[in-house]
PAMARVO-557978 format. One record per residue (C-alpha): chain; x, y, z. Coordinates in steps of 0.2 Angstrom, whole numbers. Each point is the difference from the previous one (the first is absolute). Layout:
N
unit  X  Y  Z
A  X  Y  Z
...
//
This chain:
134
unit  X  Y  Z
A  -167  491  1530
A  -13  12  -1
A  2  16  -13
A  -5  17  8
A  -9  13  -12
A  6  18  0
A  -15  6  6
A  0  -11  16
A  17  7  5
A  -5  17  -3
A  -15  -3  10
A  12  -2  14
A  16  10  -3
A  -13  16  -7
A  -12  -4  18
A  -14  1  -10
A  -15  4  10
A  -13  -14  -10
A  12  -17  -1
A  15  1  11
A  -10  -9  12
A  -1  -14  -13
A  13  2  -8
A  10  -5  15
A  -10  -13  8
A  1  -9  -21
A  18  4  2
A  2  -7  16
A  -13  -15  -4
A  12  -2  -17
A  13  -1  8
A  -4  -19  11
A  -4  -7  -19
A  17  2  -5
A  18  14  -7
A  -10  18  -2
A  7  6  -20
A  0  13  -11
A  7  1  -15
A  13  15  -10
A  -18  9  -4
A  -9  0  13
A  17  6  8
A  0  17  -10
A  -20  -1  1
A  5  4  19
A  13  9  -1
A  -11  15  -1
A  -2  -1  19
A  18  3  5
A  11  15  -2
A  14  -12  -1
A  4  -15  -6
A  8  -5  19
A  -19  4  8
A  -6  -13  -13
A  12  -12  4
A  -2  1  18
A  -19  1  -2
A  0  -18  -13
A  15  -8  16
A  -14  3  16
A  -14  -6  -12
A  12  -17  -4
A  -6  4  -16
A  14  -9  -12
A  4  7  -21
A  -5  -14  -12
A  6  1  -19
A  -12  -2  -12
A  1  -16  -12
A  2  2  -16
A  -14  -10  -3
A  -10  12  9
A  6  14  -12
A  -6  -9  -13
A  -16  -4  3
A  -2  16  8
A  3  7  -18
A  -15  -13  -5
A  -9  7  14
A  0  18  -8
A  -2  -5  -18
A  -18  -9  9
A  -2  17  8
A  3  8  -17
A  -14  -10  -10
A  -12  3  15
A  3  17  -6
A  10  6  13
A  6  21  -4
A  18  -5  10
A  14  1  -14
A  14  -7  14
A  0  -18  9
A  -8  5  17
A  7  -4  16
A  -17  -12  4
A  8  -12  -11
A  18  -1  4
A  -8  -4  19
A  -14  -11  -6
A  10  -9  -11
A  14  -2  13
A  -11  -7  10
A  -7  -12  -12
A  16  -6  -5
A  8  -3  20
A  -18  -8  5
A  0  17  14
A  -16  7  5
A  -2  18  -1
A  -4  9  15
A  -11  15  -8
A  -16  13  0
A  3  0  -19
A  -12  -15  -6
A  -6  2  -15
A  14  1  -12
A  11  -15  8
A  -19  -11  -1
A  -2  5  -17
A  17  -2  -8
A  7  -13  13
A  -14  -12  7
A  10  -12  8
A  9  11  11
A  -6  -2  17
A  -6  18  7
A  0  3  18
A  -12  17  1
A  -9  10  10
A  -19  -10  4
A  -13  7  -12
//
């Protein structure tokens, strides 16, 4: 199972003109390693494509992305992840979304199919990233 980052989907749903070329071909390349996934926040990160909750639906079916819920486990040390953040001085006051994906990830042993790197190396460096060649 391979964990899809909001911004990879919007890439493609959005047709953004600088990576839905990649964005599709990591899809599609995801997609032979194994269950494409997105979890409840990554959901309403995307949501913000569609008018409709039906478009979303129909757009998350022809993808064969499937809706994985979030361990507990992965809440939890998502929470450890933002107190981390916190010392490190971060200026956030609210768990951000990064972390409830990272640690999910973590957790379910997923890699995260992203353009976001930074964040996920530096609070979860054992998830595997599948990014965009640098």
């Amino acid at each position: 199972m391979v964990l899809v980052d909001t911004n990879v989907l919007l890439d493609v749903f959005l047709n953004d003109p600088n990576w839905n070329r990649w964005s599709i071909e990591a899809l599609d390349a995801a997609s032979a390693r194994g269950q494409l996934a997105i979890n409840a926040v990554i959901y309403a990160e995307v949501s913000i494509a569609f008018v409709r909750i039906e478009e979303l639906e129909r757009a998350l079916t022809e993808a064969a992305v499937t809706i994985e819920p979030i361990p507990r486990e992965a809440l939890f040390l998502a929470g450890k992840a933002f107190l981390a953040y916190r010392k490190r001085h971060g200026s956030k006051t609210n768990v951000l979304p990064d972390f409830f994906v990272g640690a999910h990830a973590a957790v379910a042993e997923m890699p995260i199919l992203t353009r976001d790197i930074s964040r996920y190396r530096s609070y979860f460096p054992t998830v595997e990233l599948i990014t965009p060649p640098t």
